[in-house]
VEXDODREN-781893 format. One record per residue (C-alpha): x, y, z; chain; residue number from 1. Coordinates in nm, 3 decimals. Example, Ala and Ser with C-alpha at 12.3 -4.5 7.8 and 13.67 -1.06 7.14 Angstrom:
// VEXDODREN-781893
<xx: 1.230; yy: -0.450; zz: 0.780; kette: A; nr: 1>
<xx: 1.367; yy: -0.106; zz: 0.714; kette: A; nr: 2>
// end
This chain:
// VEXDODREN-781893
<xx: 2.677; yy: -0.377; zz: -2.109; kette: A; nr: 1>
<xx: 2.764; yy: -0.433; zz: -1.752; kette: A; nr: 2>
<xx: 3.154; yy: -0.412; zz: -1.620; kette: A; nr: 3>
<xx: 3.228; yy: -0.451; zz: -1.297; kette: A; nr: 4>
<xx: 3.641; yy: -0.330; zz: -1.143; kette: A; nr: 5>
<xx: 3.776; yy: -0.524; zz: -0.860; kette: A; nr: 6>
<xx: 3.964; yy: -0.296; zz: -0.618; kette: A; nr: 7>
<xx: 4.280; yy: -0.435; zz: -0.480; kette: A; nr: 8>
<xx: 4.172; yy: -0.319; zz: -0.115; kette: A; nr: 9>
<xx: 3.835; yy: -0.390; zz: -0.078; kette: A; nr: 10>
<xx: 3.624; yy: -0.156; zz: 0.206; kette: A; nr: 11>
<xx: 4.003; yy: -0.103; zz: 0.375; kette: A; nr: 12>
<xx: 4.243; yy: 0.156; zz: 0.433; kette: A; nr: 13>
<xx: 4.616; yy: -0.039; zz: 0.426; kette: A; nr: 14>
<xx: 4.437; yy: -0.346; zz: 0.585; kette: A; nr: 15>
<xx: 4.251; yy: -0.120; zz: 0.814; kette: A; nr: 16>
<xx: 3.820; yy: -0.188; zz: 0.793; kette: A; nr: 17>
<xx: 3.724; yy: 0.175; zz: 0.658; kette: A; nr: 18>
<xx: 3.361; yy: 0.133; zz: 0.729; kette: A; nr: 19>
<xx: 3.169; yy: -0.111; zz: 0.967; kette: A; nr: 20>
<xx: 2.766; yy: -0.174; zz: 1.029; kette: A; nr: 21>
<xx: 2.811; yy: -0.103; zz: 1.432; kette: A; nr: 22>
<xx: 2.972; yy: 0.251; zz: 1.371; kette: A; nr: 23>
<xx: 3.165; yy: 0.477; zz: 1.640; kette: A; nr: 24>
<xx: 3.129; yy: 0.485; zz: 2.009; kette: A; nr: 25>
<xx: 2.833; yy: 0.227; zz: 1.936; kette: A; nr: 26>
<xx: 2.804; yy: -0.093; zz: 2.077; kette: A; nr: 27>
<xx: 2.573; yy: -0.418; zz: 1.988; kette: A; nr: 28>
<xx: 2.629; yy: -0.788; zz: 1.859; kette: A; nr: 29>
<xx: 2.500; yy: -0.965; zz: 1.587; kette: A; nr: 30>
<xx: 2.445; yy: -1.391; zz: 1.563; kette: A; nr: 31>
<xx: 2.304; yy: -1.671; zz: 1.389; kette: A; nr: 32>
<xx: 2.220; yy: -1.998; zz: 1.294; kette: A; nr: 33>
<xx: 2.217; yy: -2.170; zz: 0.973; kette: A; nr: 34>
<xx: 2.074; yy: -2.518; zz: 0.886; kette: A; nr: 35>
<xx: 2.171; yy: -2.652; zz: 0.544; kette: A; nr: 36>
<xx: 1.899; yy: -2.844; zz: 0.413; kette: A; nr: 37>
<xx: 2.141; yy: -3.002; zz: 0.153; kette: A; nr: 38>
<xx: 2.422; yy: -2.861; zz: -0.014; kette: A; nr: 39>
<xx: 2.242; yy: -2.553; zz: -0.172; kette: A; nr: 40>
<xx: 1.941; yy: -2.514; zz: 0.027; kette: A; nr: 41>
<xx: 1.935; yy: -2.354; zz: 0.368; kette: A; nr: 42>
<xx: 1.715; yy: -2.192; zz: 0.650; kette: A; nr: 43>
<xx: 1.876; yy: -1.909; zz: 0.811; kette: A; nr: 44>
<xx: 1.795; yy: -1.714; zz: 1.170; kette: A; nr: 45>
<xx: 1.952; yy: -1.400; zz: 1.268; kette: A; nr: 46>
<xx: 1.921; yy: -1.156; zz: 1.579; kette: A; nr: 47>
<xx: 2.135; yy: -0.792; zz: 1.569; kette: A; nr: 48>
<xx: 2.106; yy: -0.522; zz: 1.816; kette: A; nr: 49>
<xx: 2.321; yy: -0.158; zz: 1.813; kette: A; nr: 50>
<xx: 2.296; yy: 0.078; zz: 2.026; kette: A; nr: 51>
<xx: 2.458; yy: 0.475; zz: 1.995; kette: A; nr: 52>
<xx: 2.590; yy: 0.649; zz: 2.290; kette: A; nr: 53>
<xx: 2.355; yy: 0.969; zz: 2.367; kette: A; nr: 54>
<xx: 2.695; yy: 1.168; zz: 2.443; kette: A; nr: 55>
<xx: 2.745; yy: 1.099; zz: 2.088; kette: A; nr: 56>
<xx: 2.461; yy: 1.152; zz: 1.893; kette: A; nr: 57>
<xx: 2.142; yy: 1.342; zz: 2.078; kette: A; nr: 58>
<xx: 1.938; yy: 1.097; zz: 2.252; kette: A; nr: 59>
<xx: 2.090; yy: 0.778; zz: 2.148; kette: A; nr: 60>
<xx: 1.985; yy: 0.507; zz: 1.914; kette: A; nr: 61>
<xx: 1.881; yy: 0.145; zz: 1.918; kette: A; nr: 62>
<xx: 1.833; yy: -0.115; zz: 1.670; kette: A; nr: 63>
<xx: 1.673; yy: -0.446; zz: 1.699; kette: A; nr: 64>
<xx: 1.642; yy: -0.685; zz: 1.472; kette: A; nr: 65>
<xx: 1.540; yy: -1.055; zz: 1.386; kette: A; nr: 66>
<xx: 1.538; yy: -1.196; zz: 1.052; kette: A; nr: 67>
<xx: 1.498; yy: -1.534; zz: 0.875; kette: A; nr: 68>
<xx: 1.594; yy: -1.672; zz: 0.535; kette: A; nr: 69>
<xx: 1.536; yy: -1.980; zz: 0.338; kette: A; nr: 70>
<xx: 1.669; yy: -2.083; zz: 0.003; kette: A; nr: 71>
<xx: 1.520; yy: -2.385; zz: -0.211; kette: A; nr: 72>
<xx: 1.619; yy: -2.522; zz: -0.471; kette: A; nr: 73>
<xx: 1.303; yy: -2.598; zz: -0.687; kette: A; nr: 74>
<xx: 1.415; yy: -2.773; zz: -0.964; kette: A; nr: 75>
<xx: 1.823; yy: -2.831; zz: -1.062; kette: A; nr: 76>
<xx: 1.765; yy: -2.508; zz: -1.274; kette: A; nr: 77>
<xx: 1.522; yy: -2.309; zz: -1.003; kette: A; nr: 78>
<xx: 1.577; yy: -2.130; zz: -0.682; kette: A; nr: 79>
<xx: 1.379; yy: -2.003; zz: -0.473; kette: A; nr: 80>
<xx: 1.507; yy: -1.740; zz: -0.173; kette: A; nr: 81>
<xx: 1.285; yy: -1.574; zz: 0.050; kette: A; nr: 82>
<xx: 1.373; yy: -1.345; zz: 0.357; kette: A; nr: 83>
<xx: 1.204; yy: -1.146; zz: 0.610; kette: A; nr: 84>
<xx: 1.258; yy: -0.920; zz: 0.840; kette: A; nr: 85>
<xx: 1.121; yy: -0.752; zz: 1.138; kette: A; nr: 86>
<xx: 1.312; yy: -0.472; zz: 1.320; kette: A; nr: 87>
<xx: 1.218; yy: -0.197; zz: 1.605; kette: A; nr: 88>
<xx: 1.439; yy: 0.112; zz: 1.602; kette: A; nr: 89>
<xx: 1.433; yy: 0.432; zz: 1.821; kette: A; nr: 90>
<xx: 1.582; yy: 0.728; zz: 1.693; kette: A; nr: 91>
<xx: 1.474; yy: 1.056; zz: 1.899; kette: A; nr: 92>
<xx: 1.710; yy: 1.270; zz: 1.677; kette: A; nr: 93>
<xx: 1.521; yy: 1.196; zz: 1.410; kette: A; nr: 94>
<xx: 1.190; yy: 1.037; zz: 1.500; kette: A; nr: 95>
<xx: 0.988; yy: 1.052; zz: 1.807; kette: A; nr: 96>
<xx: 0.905; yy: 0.696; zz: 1.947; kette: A; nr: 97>
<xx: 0.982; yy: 0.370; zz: 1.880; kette: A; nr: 98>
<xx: 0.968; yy: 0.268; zz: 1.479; kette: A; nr: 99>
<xx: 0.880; yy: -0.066; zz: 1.313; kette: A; nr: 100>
<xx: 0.990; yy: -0.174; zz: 1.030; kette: A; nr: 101>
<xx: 0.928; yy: -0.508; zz: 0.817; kette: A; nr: 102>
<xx: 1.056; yy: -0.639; zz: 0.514; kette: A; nr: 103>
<xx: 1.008; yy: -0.923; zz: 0.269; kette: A; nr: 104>
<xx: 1.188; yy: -0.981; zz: -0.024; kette: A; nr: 105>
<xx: 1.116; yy: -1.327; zz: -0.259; kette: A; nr: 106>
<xx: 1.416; yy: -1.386; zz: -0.523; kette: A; nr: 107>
<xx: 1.352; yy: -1.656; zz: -0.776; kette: A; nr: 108>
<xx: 1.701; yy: -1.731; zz: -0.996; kette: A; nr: 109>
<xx: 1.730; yy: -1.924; zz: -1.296; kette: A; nr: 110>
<xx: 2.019; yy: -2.132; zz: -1.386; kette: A; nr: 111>
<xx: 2.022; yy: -2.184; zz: -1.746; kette: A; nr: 112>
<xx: 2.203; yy: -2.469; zz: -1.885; kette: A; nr: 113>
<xx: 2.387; yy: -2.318; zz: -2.159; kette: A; nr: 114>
<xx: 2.647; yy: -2.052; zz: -2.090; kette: A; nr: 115>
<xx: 2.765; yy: -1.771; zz: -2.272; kette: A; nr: 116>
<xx: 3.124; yy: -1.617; zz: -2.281; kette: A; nr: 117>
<xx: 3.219; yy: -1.294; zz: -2.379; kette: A; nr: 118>
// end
């Protein structure tokens, strides 16, 4: 049995973002672009980049990444969602040199047509 709580707050403190993906003293950007291939199907293409202060943590970090996404609809009942992603991170603190790092993940979801309520 699954059950799942919704807390009033979300990830906040009195309104207040508790926790955030660029972190403290760091600075970087994020973008992308979406195309929507109809009204549930898309291709997705995304660019981040962070970088840490060395007065903050030993040597600085940096974090770049691209990464791409596409979701198709198969059938009315079938999706398909597939995403990649390529990123190059430098760490000294923790590892020497500059790291590489891909992904891939391929989701297929099923939409059945009858429903069950609990």
């Amino acid at each position: 049995m699954y059950y799942e709580g919704i807390q009033r707050q979300g990830y906040t403190n009195n309104g207040s973002l508790i926790g955030d993906w660029i972190g403290r003293e760091d600075k970087g950007g994020q973008g992308w672009i979406t195309y929507h291939l109809s009204g549930n199907e898309w291709a997705q293409v995304g660019v981040r980049n962070q970088k840490a202060d060395k007065d903050f943590i030993p040597g600085g970090t940096t974090i770049n990444d691209i990464n791409f996404q596409i979701v198709k609809r198969l059938r009315k009942d079938l999706e398909l969602d597939g995403q990649f992603t390529f990123e190059h991170w430098k760490a000294p603190i923790y590892l020497d040199g500059q790291q590489t790092v891909t992904s891939t993940t391929i989701q297929l979801t099923w939409f059945p047509k009858r429903q069950i309520h609990f």
